[in-house]
N, C-alpha and C positions, 0 to 999 in steps of 0.2 A: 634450393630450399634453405631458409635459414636455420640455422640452430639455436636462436635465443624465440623468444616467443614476445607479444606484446600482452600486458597485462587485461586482463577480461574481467570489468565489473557490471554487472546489472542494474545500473543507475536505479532505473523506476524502481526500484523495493530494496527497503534497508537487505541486507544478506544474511538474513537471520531465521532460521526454520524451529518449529519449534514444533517440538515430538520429543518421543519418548530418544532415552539415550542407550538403550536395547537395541536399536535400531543398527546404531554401528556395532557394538559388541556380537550383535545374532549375525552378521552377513558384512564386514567393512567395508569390501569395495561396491557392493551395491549401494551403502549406505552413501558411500562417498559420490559415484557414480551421478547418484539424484541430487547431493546437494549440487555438485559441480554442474549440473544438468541448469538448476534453476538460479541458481547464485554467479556464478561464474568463478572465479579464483582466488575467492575469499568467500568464507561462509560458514556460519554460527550452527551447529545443533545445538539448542536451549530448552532442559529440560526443569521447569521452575526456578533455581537458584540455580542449577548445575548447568554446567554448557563447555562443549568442546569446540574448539574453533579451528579450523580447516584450511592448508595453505595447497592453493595446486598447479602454483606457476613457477617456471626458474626463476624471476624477477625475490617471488616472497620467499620460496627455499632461499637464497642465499640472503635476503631480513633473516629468517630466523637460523640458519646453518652458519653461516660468518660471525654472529655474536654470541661469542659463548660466554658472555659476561651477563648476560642476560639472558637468555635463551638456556636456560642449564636443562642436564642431562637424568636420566634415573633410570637405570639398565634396568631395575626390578623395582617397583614401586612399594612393596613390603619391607619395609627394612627391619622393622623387631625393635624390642627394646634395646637401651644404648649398650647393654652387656651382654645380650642375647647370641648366640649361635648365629642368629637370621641376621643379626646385623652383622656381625663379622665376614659372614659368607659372602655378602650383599657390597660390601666396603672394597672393590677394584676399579680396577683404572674406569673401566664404563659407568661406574656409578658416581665417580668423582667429577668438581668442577674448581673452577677457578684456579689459583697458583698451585691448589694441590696435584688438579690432574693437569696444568703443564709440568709440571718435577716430576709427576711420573710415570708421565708420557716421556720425558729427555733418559730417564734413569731406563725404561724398557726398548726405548729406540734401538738399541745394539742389537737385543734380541731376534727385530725381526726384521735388519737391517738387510740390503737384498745380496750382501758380501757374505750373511750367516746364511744363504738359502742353499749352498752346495752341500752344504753340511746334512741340511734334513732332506734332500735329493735321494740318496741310499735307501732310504728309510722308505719314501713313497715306493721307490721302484718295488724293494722287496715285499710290501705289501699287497703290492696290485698285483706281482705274479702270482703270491696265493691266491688271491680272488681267479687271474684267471686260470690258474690250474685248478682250482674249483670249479670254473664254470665247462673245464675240459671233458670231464666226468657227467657232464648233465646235458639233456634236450632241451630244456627252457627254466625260467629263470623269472623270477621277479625281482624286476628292475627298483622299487619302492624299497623291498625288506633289504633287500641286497644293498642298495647303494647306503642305506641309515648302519643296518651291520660294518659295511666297508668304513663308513666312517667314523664309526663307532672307536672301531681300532685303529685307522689314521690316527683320530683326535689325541688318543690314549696314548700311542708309541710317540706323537710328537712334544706332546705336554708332558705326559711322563715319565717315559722313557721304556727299554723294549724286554728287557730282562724276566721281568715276571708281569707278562701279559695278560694273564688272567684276572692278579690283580688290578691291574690298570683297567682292563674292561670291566671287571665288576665295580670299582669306583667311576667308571664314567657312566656307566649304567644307571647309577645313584645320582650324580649330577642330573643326568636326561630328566628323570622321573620328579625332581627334585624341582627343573627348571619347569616343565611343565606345568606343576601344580603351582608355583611361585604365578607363571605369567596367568591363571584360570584366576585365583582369588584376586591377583594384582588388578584386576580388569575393575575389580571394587576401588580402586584409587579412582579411574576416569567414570568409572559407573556407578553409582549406587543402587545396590540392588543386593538383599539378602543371602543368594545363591551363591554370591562371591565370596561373602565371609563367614561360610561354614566351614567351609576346610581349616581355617586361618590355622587353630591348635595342633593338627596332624601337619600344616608348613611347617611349624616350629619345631616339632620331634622333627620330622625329615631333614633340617636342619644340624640339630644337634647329632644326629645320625652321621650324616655329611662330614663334617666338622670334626669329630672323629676318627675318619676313614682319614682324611688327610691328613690327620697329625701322624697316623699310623705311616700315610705315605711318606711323610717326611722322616720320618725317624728311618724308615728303609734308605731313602734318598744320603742320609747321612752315615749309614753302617757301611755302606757300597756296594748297596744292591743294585741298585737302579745303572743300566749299561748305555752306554753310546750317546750319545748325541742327542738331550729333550730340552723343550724350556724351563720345566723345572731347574734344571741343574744351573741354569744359566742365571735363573734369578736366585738362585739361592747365593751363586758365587756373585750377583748384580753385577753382571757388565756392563761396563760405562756409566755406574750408577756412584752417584756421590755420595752415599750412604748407605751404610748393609741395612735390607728390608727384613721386618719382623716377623714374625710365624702367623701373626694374627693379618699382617699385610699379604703377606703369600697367600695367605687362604684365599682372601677375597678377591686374589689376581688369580691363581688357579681354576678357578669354580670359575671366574665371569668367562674366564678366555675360553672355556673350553666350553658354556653352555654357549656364546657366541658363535662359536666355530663348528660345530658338529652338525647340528639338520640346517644348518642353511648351506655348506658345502653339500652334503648329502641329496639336498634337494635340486640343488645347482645339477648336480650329475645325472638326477633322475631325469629331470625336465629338459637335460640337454641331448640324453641319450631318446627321450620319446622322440623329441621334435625330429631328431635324423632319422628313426626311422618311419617318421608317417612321411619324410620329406627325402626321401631316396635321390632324386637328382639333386641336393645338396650334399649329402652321402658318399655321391657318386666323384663328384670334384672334392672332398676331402677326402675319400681315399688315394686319391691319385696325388694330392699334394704329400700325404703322409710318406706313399711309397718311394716319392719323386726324391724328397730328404731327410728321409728317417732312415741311418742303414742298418741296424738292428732291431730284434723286438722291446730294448730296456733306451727310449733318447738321450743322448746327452744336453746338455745344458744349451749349450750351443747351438744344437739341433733345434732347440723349441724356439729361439730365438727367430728361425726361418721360416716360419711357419704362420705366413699374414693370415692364410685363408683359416685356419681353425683357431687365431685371435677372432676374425670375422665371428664365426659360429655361436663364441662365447661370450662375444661381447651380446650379441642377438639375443640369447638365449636370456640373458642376464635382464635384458629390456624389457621381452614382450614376458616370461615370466620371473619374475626378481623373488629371488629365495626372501628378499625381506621386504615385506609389501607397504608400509607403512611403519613410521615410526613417530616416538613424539617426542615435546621440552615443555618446560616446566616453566615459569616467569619467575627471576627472581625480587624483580621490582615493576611497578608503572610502566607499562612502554605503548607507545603507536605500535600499530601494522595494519598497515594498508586504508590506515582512515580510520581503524578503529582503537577506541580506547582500551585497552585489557589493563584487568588490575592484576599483583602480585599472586602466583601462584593459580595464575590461569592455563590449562594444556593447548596446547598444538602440535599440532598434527601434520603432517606433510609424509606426501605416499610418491614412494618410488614408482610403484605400480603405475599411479596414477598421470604422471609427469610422463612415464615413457611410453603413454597410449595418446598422445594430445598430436592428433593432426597437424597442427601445426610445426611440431618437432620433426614428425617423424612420416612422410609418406607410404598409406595402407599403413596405420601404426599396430594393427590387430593383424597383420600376416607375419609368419617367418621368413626376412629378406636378408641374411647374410650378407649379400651385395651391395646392399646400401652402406655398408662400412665403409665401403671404396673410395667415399664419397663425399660423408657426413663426418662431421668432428664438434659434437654436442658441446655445450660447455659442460663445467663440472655439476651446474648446478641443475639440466637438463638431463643428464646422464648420473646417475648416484646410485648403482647398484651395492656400492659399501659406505654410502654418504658421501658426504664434502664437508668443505671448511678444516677448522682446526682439530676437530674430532671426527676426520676420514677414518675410517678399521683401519689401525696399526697393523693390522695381521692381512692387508689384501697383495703384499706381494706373493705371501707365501701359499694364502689360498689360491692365486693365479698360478702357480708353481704347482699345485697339487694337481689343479683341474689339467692345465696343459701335460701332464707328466701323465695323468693315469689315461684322460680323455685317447694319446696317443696309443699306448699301450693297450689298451681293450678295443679301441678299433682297426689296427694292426690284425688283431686275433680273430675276434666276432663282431658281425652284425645283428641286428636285433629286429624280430618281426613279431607284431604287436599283432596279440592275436584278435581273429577279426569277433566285432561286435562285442568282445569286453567292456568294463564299466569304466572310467578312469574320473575321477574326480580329482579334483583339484580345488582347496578351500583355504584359507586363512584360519590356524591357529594360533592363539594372541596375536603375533606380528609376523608372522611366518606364512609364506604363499608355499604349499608344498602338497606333494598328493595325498590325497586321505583314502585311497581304493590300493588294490596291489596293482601293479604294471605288469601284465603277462606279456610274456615273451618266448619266442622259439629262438634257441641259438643259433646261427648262421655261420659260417667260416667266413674270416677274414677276409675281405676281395669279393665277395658277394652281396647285392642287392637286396633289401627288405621290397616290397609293397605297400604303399597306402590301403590301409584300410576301415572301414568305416568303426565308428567306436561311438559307446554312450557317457554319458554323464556329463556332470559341470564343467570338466574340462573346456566344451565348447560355448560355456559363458568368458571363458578370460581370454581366447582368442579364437581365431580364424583358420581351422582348418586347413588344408586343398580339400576337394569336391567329392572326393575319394572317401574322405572319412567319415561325412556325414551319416548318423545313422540312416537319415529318411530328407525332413528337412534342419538344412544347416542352423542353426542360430548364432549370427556374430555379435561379438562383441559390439557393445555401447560405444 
């Protein structure tokens, strides 16, 4: 099976659909789904003047992922006025393009270089034994609240540091809520639609709010409060950076890093721990790899490094549900792509989701096959669970570092059995694939087997069950 795909255009009909542009905003991947359905892997939603244009083959992601000269970025499409709160907050490496965010992209490189990951090593462990000395005390569990809680405080202890944790949770709490409504009104950038810009005034106090909390955190940071080992410390002292970064730059690296990093690992863990347990004989060979070279409950470094078969898992998990389902760039001039003319400051579109469900890439690409890793060796631009090109997540070794560290440690402990005929949905928020139901679960001991069992909701629009789970009849994915 190859790993590069051949490009799919629909000759007979220009690839241009024209409806409403609620269509992607109310449901994306169905939206996306139909146009890729009737267009092939280029195709226009054009709603009178307004239109979003759609890439869904490795060939176009890397046209538009390789040139960031053109193709630029926009973590948050609100930016505020040039003096505003909203723009300062809004102003970090993800929001940056050209010379500025290569400088500082080289100036944060140190940070999350994978020589600095022994350092934040400690940090995970001693977090995931609370969780599961939490979960030691309890019969079942919600896997959803749990794993956003769990990473609530990851996010917090790694960005801020560990000393006064409440603090740090209650400002990441503020970021959460913060990024949320940023990405609901932001939807008014690629949509027009009134619904979007009612909030806009309460963005801006929740801003200035924001904005706030962090200077207070920095003033902590600088009295020496803040203990151990976080990235704030790190940019504050900039390592490897060729000039010391300002309060009003910290902000806007603070804020983006950590709205980046929080419910898309969180989701990552939810989605990774459902799938093992509707999927027991995959379960069943990662515990037996764990036991074989794990020789404590806390791994060492080393340890994870031998561990193909739960890279397998993780990379799987990452494919058939990708914490980030889509993402877009912005034109900064004139350009072709793929035959078509786009003018300045037209969006596109390209969806992780959408690349790692393409038959052609990936054989059964709607089942969970962990074994096809053995196997397959996608390019970067087939495979983009944290992107590609020059603007790949700076922070994906460390979130690989988190997932392989806790993923071991909590299945060491428990397994997890989904209780039968719950609801479990699964939906896209702005750009985020992640569950929108709780994940009930009964706790299990370590070494023990879950069951498949059948369950409801949209979950089984985004993939393919086993047979087991169906509530009644199956529905697979497109």
């Amino acid at each position: 099976m190859s790993s590069t795909s051949h490009l799919t255009l629909h000759a007979a009909q220009p690839p241009i659909h024209h409806g409403s542009l609620l269509q992607f905003s109310e449901n994306p991947i169905a939206c996306m789904r139909q146009l890729h359905q009737l267009y092939g892997d280029l195709a226009v939603l054009r709603d009178g003047t307004q239109q979003l244009v759609f890439v869904f083959s490795p060939e176009l992601n890397r046209e538009v992922l390789s040139d960031s000269e053109v193709f630029h970025s926009r973590f948050f499409a609100v930016r505020g006025g040039r003096n505003s709160a909203q723009r300062r907050v809004t102003s970090g490496l993800l929001s940056q393009n050209g010379q500025e965010h290569r400088d500082t992209r080289r100036s944060l490189k140190d940070v999350f270089a994978r020589r600095a990951l022994p350092g934040y090593h400690n940090i995970i462990c001693k977090l995931t034994t609370e969780l599961l000395d939490q979960w030691q005390s309890q019969t079942t569990a919600d896997l959803n609240a749990d794993m956003v809680q769990f990473m609530l405080r990851m996010t917090s202890a790694l960005l801020f540091g560990m000393d006064d944790a409440a603090f740090a949770e209650q400002l990441g709490r503020l970021i959460d809520r913060w990024t949320h409504r940023n990405h609901e009104i932001g939807m008014g950038a690629l949509v027009s639609a009134p619904q979007f810009a009612q909030g806009y005034d309460g963005l801006l106090q929740q801003a200035e709010e924001l904005e706030q909390s962090i200077r207070e955190l920095f003033s902590r940071h600088r009295s020496g409060s803040a203990g151990g080992l976080n990235i704030l410390s790190l940019l504050m002292d900039n390592i490897g950076g060729e000039r010391q970064l300002s309060d009003d730059q910290l902000i806007g690296h603070t804020t983006l890093l950590f709205a980046a990093a929080h419910l898309t690992t969180a989701h990552t863990f939810s989605w990774t721990l459902f799938l093992l347990a509707q999927h027991p004989w995959v379960l069943e060979k990662l515990q037996a790899e764990l036991a074989a070279e794990v020789a404590g409950d806390v791994p060492q470094l080393d340890e994870l490094e031998r561990l193909p078969y739960l890279d397998a898992v993780i990379r799987e998990s990452m494919r058939i549900l990708p914490a980030s389902s889509y993402s877009q760039r912005f034109t900064a001039a004139p350009v072709e792509l793929g035959g078509l003319q786009l003018s300045q400051g037209t969006v596109v579109i390209f969806s992780q989701y959408m690349t790692h469900h393409r038959a052609d890439l990936y054989e059964r690409p709607d089942e969970f096959l962990p074994e096809r890793w053995q196997s397959i060796n996608p390019s970067p631009y087939a495979y983009l669970p944290f992107g590609a090109g020059p603007r790949m997540c700076i922070g994906a070794p460390l979130a690989m570092v988190e997932i392989r560290t806790a993923l071991t440690m909590m299945l060491r402990r428990f397994a997890f059995q989904i209780e039968p005929h719950s609801t479990v949905n699964g939906n896209v928020i702005s750009t985020m694939l992640g569950p929108t139901s709780p994940i009930r679960t009964s706790l299990l001991h370590g070494g023990q087997l879950p069951q498949t069992v059948p369950v409801h909701g949209t979950i089984h629009d985004l993939l393919q069950l086993p047979p087991g789970a169906a509530p009644g009849i199956q529905r697979r994915a497109a």
